[in-house]
Each structure stands twice: as structure tokens, then as C-alpha cells.
N, C-alpha and C positions, 0 to 999 in steps of 0.2 A: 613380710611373707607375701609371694605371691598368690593371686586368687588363682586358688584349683579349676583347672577344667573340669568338665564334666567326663567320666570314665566313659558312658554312653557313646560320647560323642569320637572318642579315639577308640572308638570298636567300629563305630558307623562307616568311618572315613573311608577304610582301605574295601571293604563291597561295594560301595556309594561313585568309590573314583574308580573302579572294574566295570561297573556297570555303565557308567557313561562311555567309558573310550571302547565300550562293545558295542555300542547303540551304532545300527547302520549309517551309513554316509548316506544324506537325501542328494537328490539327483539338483543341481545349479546350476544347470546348463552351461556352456561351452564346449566342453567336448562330453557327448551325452550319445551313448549306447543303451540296447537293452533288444527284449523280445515280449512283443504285446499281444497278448489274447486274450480278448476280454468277449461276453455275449452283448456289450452296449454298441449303441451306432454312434456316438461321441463322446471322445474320449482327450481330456488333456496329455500333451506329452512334458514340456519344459515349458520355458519363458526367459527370458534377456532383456537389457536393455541395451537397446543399439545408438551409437552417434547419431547426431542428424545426416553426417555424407558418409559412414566407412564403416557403418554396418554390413556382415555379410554372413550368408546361410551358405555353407556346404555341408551335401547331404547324399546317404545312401541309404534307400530303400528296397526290400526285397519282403515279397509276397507270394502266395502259390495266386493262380491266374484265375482256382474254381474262386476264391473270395473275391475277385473282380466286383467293382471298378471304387476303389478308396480313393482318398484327397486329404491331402495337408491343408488346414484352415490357418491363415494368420490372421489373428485379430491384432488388435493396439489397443490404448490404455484411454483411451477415449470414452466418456460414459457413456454414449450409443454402441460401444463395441465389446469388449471384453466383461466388463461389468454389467452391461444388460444382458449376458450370455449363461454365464457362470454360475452353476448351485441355483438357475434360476428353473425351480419347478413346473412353472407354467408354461414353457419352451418345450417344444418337439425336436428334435436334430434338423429338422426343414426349415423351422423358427429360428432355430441356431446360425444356421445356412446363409439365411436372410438379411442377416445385418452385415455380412460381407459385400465390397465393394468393390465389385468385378473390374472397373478403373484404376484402383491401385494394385491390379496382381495378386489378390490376397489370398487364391484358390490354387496349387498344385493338383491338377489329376495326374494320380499316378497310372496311367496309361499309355500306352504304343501313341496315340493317336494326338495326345498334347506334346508337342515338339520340345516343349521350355522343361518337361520332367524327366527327359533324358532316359526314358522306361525303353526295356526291348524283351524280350521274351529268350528266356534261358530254360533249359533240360537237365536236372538234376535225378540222376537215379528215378528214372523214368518220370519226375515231377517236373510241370513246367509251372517257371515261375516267371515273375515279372522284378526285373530288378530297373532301381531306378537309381541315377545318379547325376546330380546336376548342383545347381547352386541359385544364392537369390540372393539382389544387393538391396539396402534398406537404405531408403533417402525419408528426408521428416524435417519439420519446421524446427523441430529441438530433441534431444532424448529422449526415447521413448521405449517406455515397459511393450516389448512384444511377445505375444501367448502364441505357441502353436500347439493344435489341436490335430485330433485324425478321425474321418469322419467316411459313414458308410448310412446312407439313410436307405430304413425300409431293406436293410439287409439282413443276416443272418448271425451279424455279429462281426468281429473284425479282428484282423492278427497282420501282424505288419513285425519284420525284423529291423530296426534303425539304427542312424550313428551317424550322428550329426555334429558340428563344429560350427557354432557361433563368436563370431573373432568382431573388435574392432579396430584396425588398420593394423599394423607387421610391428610398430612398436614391441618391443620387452615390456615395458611398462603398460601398455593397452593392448593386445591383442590378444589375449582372453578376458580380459577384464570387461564385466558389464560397465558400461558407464555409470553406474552409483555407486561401484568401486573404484571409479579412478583415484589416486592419488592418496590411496590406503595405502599400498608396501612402501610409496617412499615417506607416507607420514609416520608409519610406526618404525623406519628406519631410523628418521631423524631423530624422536621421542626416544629410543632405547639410545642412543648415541648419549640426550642428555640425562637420560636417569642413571647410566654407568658413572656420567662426571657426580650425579648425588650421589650414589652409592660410594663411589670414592670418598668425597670429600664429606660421606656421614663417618666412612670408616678412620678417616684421618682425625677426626673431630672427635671422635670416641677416643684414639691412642692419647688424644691431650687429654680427656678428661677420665681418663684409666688413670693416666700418669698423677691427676690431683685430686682423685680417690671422689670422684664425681660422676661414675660412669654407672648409671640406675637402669634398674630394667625396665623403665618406660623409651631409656633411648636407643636398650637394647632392642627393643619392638620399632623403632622408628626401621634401626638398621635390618632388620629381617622385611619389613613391609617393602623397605627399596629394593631391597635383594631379590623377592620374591616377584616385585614390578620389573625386575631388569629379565628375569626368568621367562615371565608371560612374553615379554615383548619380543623376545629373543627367538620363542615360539613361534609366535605370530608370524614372524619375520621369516623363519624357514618354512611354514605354509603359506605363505603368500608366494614366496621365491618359486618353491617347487611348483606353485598353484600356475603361476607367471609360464612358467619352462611347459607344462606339459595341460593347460586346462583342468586337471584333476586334482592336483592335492592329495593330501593325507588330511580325511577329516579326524583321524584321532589327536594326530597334533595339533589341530586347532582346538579340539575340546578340551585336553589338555592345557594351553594357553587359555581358554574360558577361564579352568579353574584356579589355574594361579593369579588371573584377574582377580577374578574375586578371593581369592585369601586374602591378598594384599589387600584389597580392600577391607577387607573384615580382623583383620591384624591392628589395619593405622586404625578401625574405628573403636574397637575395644580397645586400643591405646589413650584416644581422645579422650573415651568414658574415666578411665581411671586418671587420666591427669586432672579431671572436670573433678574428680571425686580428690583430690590432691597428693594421690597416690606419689609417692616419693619425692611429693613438693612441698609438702606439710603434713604429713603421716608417711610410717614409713608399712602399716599395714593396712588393709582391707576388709571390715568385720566378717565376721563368717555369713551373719543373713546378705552382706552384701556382695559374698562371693560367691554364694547359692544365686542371688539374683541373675549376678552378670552372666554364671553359666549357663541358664537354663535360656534368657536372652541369645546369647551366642550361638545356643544348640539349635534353637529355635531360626534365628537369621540365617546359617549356613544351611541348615535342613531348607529353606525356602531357594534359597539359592540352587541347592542341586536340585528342587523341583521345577525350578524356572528353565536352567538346563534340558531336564529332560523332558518337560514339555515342547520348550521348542525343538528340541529334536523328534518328537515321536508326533505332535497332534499339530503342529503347526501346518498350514493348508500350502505346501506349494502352488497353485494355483491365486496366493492372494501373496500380496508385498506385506510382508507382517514385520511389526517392529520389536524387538526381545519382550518390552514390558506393554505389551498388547496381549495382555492373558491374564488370570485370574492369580497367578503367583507373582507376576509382576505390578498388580495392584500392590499387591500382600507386602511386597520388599518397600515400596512407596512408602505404606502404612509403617513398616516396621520402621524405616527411617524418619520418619517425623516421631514415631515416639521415642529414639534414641534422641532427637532434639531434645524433647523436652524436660527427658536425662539427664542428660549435659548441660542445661539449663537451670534447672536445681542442683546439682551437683557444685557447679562452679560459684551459684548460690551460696551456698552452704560453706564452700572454702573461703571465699571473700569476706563473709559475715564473721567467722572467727580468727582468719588469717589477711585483714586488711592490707597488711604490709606485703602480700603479695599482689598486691593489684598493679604494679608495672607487668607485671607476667600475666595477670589472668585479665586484664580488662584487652588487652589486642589480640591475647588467644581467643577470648568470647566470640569477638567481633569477626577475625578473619573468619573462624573457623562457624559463625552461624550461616554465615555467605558458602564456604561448603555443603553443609547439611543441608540447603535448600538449593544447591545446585544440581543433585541428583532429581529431586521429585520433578521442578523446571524445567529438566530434558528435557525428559519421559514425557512429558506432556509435552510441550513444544513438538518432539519428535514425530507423536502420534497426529497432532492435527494442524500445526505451522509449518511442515517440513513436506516439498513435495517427493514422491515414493520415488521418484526416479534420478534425487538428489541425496536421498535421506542419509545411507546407508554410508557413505564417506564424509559426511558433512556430524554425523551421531559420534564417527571413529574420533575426530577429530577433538569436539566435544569433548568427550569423554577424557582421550588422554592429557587432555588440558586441563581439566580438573583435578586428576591426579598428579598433576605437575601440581600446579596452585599448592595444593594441600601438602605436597612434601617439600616445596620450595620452601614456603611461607616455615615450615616447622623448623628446616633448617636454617634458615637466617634468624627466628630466636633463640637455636638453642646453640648458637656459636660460642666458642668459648674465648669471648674478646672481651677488655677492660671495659670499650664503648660500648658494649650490646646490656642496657640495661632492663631489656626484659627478660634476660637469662633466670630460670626457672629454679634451678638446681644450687642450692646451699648446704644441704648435709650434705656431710661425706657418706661413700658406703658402710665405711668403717665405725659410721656413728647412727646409723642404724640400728643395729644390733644393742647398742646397749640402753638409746632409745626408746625400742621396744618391751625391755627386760621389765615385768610385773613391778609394780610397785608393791608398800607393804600392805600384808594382808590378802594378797594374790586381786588386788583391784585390777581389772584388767582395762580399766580405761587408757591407762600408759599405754597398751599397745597402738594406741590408734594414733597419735598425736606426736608429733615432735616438739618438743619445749619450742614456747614462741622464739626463742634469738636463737636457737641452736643454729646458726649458719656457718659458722667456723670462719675461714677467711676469704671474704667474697671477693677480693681482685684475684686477677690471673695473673701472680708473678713470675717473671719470664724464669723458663725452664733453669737458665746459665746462672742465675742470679739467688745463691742458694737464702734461702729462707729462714732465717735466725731464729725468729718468736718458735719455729715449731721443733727449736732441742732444747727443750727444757717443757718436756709436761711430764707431769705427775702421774704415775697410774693409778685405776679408781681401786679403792681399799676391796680386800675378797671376803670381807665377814661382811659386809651388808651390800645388797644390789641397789635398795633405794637410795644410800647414799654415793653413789659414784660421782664423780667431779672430772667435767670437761671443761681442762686448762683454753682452748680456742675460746668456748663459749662465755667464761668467766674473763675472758681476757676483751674479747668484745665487743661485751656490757659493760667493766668495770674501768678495764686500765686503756691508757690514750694510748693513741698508736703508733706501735715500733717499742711498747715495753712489756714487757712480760710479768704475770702476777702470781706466784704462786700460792699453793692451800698448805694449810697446816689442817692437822686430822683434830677434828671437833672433840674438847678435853682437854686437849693439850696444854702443859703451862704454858704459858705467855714468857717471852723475855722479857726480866727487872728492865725498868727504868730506868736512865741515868739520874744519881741525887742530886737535886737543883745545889743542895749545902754538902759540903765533904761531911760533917761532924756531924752531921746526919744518920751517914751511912757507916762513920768509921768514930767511934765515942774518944778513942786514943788519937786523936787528930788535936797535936798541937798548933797547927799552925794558923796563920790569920787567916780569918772569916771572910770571903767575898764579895762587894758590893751584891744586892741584889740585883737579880738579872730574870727578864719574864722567859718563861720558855716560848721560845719560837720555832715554829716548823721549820727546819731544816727544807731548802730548795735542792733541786737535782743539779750534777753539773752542768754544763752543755753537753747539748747534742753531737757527738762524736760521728754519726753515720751507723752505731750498732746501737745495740740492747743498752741503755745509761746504768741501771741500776735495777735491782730487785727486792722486794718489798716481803712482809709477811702479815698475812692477814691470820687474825685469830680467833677464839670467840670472843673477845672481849674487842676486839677495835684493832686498830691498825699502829701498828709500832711505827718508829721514827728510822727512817735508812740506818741500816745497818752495814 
């Protein structure tokens, strides 16, 4: 049986995912419009980061001429400049003013009177205004986060119409692109290219083992988590394209893409838990207290998840380089991941200790996959304070979809279905699930949880063409008793050597007479002469012919002589 979701949780889903792709698009500069009236004398607009040579500002501004005389402030990411600026309450707009460096060009007045602002005075239904329209190139010793501001000290307040284009050189691939995005669209190009070959080659990998009745719903979870990976990326991919073509994007298909990120992620991990817990690799059920667990866990990770979403859509500070898990639900996801470790930890525990005989499978699942579970918390930290802001943000993308390769690479190269893959997980059949499970006597419900230690039926992969002998001739299990059912694979083995088939006779049944060692034994009217003695000896098998030699019958009493 599969562990139940929580009903909560598929109520939650579909206002939870409304809600997000209705959450405004924040302004990301490149191509960046709007109309500002605010009663403040400094006021942030956008920020970018530019090349060190092929930064460039074009820009139109327009104002009525009574709010006369405004300016564009450029700071940079330098700690005397934008950071000594910023949410800093002990600054004045004049203080603010101050840390500009009249030497690098950092001040646009927008007036008639400064040549480089390109301002002239226009008549608008009796209004004159001052439009300004010009540009600005950025030169720098390396990439740099640059802030523009709009700034009116000692005035009355400020209103400025904009529409501005910050580009880095005419490239398709850079020219909207801030520099800490470079080399996003073509990495999540590459990445979706190789997760369609997993998704493939999970789906191919499934039809083999559909075919030998070995197709569990943990692998059926692997193949949705890729699917879902190929989906996000695919997303990505046409916001970043359209983002590339016009500056602007579609922020709903990105969030979108967010969220199928993390399904898939939260898919392969509540996969992991249950195979840790040995969910259809030595049990073919899940206890009820431990499917109430996993859900309320699950409800609990995804609910954090779409809080981390909309936080950083709604309270994150444009004005600062913020990294996803630079928030107080990005702690939380942190935490929650280290206690899925230590889940997964007991969990695989706990299969090991009663299911030894699978440690080919569980000692290099442990192992790859604790190098996962501690790759996420390792970003996140890295990210936050080893990574500079004006590298981070393609250098994180990068990260990231490496990770999620690693962890579906690695799954599918143990769960191939090859003779040499001996950490291959999977020895019941589906088919042997089911009776498996079925209550012992007395309604013991411990049977559900366990599959008989050797239930593994037949662990090579014999080629499709090559049809299969041992498996025409089983027995079906009797309908008057469930505990007593008899699986001909599993009795065959344990018991009989390989390439012979053993069948059951039903508990009770006479036994076939013996042969009499003395005819006048068996027959009183037996004239004829008496036989030397002769010891019984077991009867040997013929030779090996290439099929099935001979078949046998086991009894209650012992085993008869070939028949």
C-alpha cells in the first residue's frame, strides 16, 4: 500500500499555486519603466550589474519643470558607496549626495543646463515639462552591482516619469542579461537537454522492468521526479529566451518553473525516505503511524516551500542582492533538510539490521545519497557568505542543477536492470506483493509490513528472447487458507539448484508408496527367486540436457525418489 497524502494538502495546492503566479512581477532592471511620486528627496529606482567594458544606461526622463531641478544618483557596490547609503537612518539626502564621486560621472542633473542629460523643455496641454533623454557607458575594474537612485534635496518631494534599458553588449546571450546572470539560459539549456536523455532512459528502464513484473512505485516516483525536472527546466528555458528577446519576461512562468523545481525535488525526497524505510525493497507496506508521519512531514516541507516563494516575492528588498535562502523560511527548509537526514539515517538503519542481505543496495545508496542531503544546507551557506553578489546568482544556478543531476544520475545507474548492476534494489515482483501483504492467521497484521526474507524470485535479468522455463510450472496458492500460500520462485530458490523446478504438494496429502526393496514383500503370491540384497541408493539426475532435468515432490513426510 501506498502511504496516503494528506487530503489537506491536495486542497492547499491549487490556491497556493493561484496565488503565487498572481503575485506581482518585481521590477529587475533591464528594461525598467514606471511613474514615481513619492513626498521623499531619495528615492531608489532599479540596480544592475554591468561588465567591466560594455555596460550601458539608456534612458528617458520626463518631469513637469515646477518640480525642477532632480538627478540620477549612480552608486556601486563598494562599501563606501551604495552600502554606506542605503536604509542608512543617520543620512540626510545631502549625506547621501556625498559619497558620490563627481570624477566618475555618477551625478545626471536632469536639466537644460547639463549637456550629458540630453533635458530640453517641452509644452504639454499647457504643461511644460522637461524631458530628458540620453545615455551612460559603464567602465570598472571588474562586475559591478550598480544602484540608481533619484534624488531632490531640500525639495518638496519628487515625481519623475522613466524608462530606462540597461544592456551588456548586443550579444542574444548578454544583452539584457546582468552580469550574474551570464550563462544561465545556455546552462539550463544544456541541463534540460540531459535530464530528457534520464527521463528517457528512466522510461526505457521502466518498460524492462514492467516487462519482469519489477516495476514498484518508488521507481514509479523516480520517473515523475524527472519528468517534473524536465518540465521546470523547459520553463525556465522559455523565460529566460523571451527574458533574452525583450528584457522583460514573464514572471509567472518563472514562478511556475520555481514550483515544479521544487516538486521534483520533494517527490525524489519522499522517494529517498521510503526506500530508507525499505518501502518495496523489503516491505511491500508502510505502517499507518508511519504514513501519518511522512504526511504531515511532507505537508509541512511543501508549505515552507511556497512560504519561501512568497516571501521572496513580496518582502525581499530590491535595493539589496538577496540570496533565496537568506530569510527566515529558508533557514526553516535548511532545518527541515537535516532532519530528513537523520530520517533517512534511522530509517536505512533499521532495514540493514533486519534485512542484511540488502546491503549491496543500501550501503552505496547511504553513502551517495548522505553527500546529497548535505549538499543543499553547504550551498545555502556557501551562497550566502563564500560567493560574491555580483557572481553568485549564475554560479548558485549552476550548483544547484548539478545537484539534481548527481542525485538522479546516481539513482539511475543503480537501478538499471543489468545482470552486472549488483546493487539492484528490487527482487519482489509486483505480483508478489499483494499476497505478501495478505494478514496472517489470526488477522496478525505484522505480515503486512515485511516481505519473507528470500522472497526474491528470480534475481538475473534473463534476456527478453530467451524464454524462461522454471517460470511454467507454478503451482497456484490453495483459496481455503491465505496463510498457507506457496510461492513456487521462492521455494525454488531456497530449496532446488539452479535451472530445476520443485514443486508443493498440499499439506495432508498421502505420500507416494515406495518401491519394495523384496517383491514377496509387496506381493505374498510371488513365486519366484528372492534377490540378492541390494542397499537403497538415491537415484542420481540424468544429465544436464540445457532445460528443466527432472521434477521432484516434496511431501509432509520427506522427499520421494524421482519419479
Amino acid at each position: 500500500m501506498e502511504p496516503q497524502r494528506a487530503p489537506a494538502l491536495r486542497r492547499l495546492l491549487p490556491p497556493l499555486l493561484l496565488l503565487l503566479l498572481s503575485l506581482p512581477p518585481r521590477a529587475r532592471a533591464k528594461y525598467v519603466r514606471g511613474n514615481l511620486s513619492s513626498k521623499e528627496d531619495w528615492v531608489f529606482l532599479t540596480r544592475f550589474c554591468f561588465l567591466s567594458d560594455y555596460g550601458r544606461l539608456d534612458f528617458r526622463f520626463r518631469y513637469p519643470e515646477a518640480k525642477c531641478c532632480q538627478n540620477i544618483l549612480l552608486y556601486f557596490d563598494d562599501p563606501s558607496q551604495w552600502p554606506a547609503v542605503y536604509k542608512a537612518g543617520d543620512k540626510d539626502c545631502l549625506a547621501k549626495e556625498s559619497v558620490i564621486r563627481p570624477e566618475n560621472n555618477q551625478v545626471i542633473n536632469l536639466t537644460t543646463q547639463y549637456a550629458w542629460s540630453g533635458c530640453q523643455v517641452v509644452s504639454e496641454e499647457g504643461t511644460r515639462y522637461l524631458s530628458c533623454s540620453s545615455g551612460r557607458s559603464f567602465r570598472s575594474v571588474r562586475e559591478r552591482w550598480w544602484y540608481i537612485a533619484l534624488s531632490k534635496c531640500g525639495g518638496d518631494g519628487l515625481q519623475l516619469e522613466y524608462e530606462m534599458v540597461l544592456t551588456n553588449g548586443k550579444s542574444f546571450w548578454t544583452r539584457h542579461f546582468s552580469a550574474d546572470e551570464f550563462g544561465i539560459l545556455e546552462t539550463d539549456v544544456t541541463f534540460l537537454l540531459i535530464f530528457i536523455l534520464i527521463f528517457f532512459l528512466s522510461c526505457y528502464f521502466g518498460y524492462l522492468l514492467k516487462g519482469r513484473q519489477l516495476l514498484h512505485t518508488t521507481y514509479k516516483m523516480f520517473m515523475a521526479a524527472a519528468g517534473v525536472e524536465v518540465l521546470s527546466l523547459l520553463f525556465f528555458c522559455i523565460y529566460w529566451g523571451q527574458y533574452a528577446t525583450d528584457g522583460i519576461g514573464n514572471e509567472s512562468v518563472k514562478i511556475l518553473a520555481k514550483l515544479l523545481f521544487s516538486s521534483s525535488f520533494l517527490i525524489f525526497l519522499l522517494m529517498l525516505i521510503l526506500l530508507g524505510k525499505g518501502f518495496t525493497v523489503t516491505r511491500g507496506r508502510i505502517s499507518h503511524a508511519g504514513s501519518v508521519k511522512l504526511s504531515v512531514y511532507m505537508t509541512l516541507y511543501t508549505l515552507t516551500h511556497v512560504v519561501l516563494l512568497i516571501y521572496e516575492a513580496e518582502f525581499f528588498d530590491p535595493g539589496q542582492v538577496l540570496y533565496t535562502y537568506e530569510s527566515p523560511a529558508g533557514y526553516g527548509l535548511i532545518g527541515l533538510q537535516v532532519a530528513a537526514y537523520v530520517w533517512f539515517c534511522y530509517a536505512v538503519l533499521v532495514s540493514l539490521r533486519h534485512f542484511p542481505e540488502k546491503q549491496p543496495f543500501y550501503v552505496p545508496f547511504f553513502a551517495a545519497y548522505t553527500l546529497w542531503f548535505f549538499a543543499v544546507p553547504v550551498m545555502a551557506l556557501i551562497a550566502n557568505f563564500g560567493i560574491p553578489k555580483w557572481a553568485r546568482e549564475k554560479i548558485v544556478n549552476g550548483i544547484q542543477l548539478g545537484i539534481h543531476l548527481y542525485a538522479h544520475g546516481v539513482f539511475l545507474i543503480m537501478t538499471r536492470p543489468s545482470a552486472a548492476n549488483k546493487n539492484f534494489p528490487y527482487h519482489v515482483r509486483t505480483s508478489q506483493i499483494a499476497s505478501a501483504g495478505v494478514p496472517g492467521p489470526g488477522g496478525n497484521q505484522s505480515a503486512d509490513k515485511a516481505f519473507p526474507q528470500h522472497v526474491y524470485g528470480n534475481v538475473t535479468f534473463i534476456s527478453d528472447s530467451v524464454p524462461n522455463f522454471t517460470e511454467l510450472f507454478s503451482i497456484p496458492p490453495p483459496t481455503t487458507s491465505a496463510g498457507k500460500q506457496v510461492e513456487e520462485t521462492a521455494v525454488a530458490a531456497a530449496v532446488a539448484p539452479r535451472g530445476r523446478v520443485v514443486t508443493m504438494a498440499e499439506p495432508g496429502a498421502a505420500s507416494p508408496p515406495l518401491p519394495a526393496r523384496f517383491p514377496k514383500a509387496a506381493d505374498p503370491g510371488w513365486d519366484g527367486p528372492t534377490p540378492p540384497y541390494q542397499p537403497l541408493v538415491p537415484q542420481t539426475a540424468a544429465p544436464h540436457t540445457g532445460f528443466t532435468e527432472y521434477f521432484s515432490m516434496h511431501t509432509a513426510g520427506g522427499t520421494a525418489p524421482p519419479v
